[in-house]
C-alpha positions as CSV (number, residue, x, y, z in Angstrom):
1,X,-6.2,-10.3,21.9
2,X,-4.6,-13.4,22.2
3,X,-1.8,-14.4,19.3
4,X,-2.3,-17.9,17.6
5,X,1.0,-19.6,16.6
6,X,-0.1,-22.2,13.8
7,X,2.9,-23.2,12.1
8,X,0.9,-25.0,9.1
9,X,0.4,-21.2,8.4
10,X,3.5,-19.3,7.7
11,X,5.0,-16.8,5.0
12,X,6.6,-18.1,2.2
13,X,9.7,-16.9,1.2
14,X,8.1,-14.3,-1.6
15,X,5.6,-12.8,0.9
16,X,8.8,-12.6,3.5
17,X,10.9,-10.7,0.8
18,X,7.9,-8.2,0.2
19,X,7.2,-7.5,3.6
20,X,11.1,-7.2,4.2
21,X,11.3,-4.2,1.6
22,X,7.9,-2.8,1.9
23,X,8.5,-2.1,5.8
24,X,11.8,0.2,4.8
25,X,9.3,2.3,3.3
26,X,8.1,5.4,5.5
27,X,4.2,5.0,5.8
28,X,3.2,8.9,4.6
29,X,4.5,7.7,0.9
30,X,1.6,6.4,0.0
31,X,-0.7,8.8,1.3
32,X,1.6,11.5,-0.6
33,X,1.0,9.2,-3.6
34,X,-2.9,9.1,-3.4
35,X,-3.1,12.8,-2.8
36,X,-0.5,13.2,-6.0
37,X,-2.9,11.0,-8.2
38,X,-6.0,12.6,-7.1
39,X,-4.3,16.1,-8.0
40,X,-3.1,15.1,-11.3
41,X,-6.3,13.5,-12.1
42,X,-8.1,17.3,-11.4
43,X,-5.6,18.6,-13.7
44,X,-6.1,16.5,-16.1
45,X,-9.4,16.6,-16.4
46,X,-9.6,20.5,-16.6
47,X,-7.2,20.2,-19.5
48,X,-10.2,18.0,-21.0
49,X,-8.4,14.5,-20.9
50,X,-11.7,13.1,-19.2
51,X,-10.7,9.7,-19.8
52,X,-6.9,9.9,-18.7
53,X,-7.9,11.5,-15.4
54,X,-10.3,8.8,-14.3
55,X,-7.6,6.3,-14.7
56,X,-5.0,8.5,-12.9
57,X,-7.8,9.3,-10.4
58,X,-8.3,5.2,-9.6
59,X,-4.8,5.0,-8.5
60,X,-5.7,6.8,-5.2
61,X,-7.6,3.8,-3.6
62,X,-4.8,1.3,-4.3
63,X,-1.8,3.4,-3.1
64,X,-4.2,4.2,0.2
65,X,-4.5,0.1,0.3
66,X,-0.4,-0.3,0.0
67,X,-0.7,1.9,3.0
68,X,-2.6,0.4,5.3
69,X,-0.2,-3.0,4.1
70,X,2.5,-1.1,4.7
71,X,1.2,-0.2,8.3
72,X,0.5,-3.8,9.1
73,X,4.1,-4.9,8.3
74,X,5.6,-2.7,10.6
75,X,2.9,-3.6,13.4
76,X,2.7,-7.3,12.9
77,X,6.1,-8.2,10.6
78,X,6.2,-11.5,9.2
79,X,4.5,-14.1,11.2
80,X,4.7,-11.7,13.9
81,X,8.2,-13.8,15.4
82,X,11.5,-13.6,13.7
């Protein structure tokens, strides 16, 4: 796989910041996090708070999505050169 340099293209200094701070975080967070949503949403809905635990329960897909971001930061970094 051959890596494009197109300098038009490059992070701004937000998306630098984020991608600074979200690489200090170890990956297995966020899978820690989805498993922790999924198992408060199973207690929470056999306390009967149906409608509580699907909106804890959504939070599993999202934290899973930070993760595979996270992943790609520490693979590919910011513009993959400094």
């Amino acid at each position: 796989m051959e890596l494009q340099d197109n300098p038009q293209h490059k992070e701004g200094p937000v998306a630098r910041t984020i991608e600074e701070q979200t690489a200090k975080l170890p990956s297995d967070l966020f899978l820690w996090a989805a498993l922790g949503s999924m198992g408060v949403s199973l207690t929470l809905k056999c306390l009967g708070q149906k409608h509580t635990a699907l909106f804890v329960g959504q939070w599993a897909a999202p934290f899973l999505l930070l993760g595979i971001y996270n992943k790609l930061v520490k693979l590919e970094g910011h513009d993959n050169q400094s």
